[in-house]
C-alpha positions in Angstrom: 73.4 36.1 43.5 72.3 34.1 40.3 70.4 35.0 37.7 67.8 32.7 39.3 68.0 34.3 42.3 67.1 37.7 41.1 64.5 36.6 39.3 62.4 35.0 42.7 64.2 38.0 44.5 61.9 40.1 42.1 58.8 37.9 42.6 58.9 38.3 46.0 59.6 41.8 46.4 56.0 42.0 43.5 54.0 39.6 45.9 55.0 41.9 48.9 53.6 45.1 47.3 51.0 43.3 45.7 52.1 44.3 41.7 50.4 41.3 39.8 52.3 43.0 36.4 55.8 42.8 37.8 54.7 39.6 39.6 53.9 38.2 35.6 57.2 39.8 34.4 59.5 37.8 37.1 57.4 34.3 36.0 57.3 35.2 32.4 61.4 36.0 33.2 61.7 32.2 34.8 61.1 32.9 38.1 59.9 29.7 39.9 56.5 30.2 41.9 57.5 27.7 44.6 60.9 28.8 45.0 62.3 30.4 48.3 62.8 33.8 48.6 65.7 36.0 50.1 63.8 36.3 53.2 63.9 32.5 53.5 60.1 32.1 52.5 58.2 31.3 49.3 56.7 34.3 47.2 52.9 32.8 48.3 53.7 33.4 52.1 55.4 36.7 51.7 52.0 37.8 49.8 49.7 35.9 52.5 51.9 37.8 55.3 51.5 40.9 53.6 47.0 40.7 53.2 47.9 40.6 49.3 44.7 39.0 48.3 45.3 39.5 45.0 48.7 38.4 44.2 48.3 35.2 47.0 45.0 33.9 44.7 47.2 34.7 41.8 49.8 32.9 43.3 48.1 29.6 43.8 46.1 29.5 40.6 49.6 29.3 38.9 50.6 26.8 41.2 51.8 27.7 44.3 51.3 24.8 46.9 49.8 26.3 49.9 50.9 23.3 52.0 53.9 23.1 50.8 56.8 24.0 53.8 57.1 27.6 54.6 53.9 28.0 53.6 51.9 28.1 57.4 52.2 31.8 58.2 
């Protein structure tokens, strides 16, 4: 696992529990909003799975496509 990788891995695991500060400390680290995810799904989906209003409209006012693919849960 990359550097990279850990960094998204983190972001995902944030937008799971819903933690916008560690969500901000993995994008402020370089994680990439759109990127896939260990589970094989973008941070935005795994927060939209998950009812984490919060971090999914956090999510998408940084950037995060919700049409983009992965993203029709």
């Amino acid at each position: 696992m990359t550097a990279a990788d850990d960094r998204v891995a983190a972001l995902c695991a944030a937008a799971e529990t819903g933690d916008l500060d560690a969500m901000r400390r993995s994008l402020s680290d370089g994680a990439v909003v759109s990127a896939i995810g260990p589970a094989g799904q973008p941070p935005l989906v795994i927060a939209a799975s998950c009812r984490q209003v919060a971090a999914v409209k956090m999510l998408i006012s940084i950037g995060a496509d919700p049409d983009a693919e992965g993203a029709d849960c």
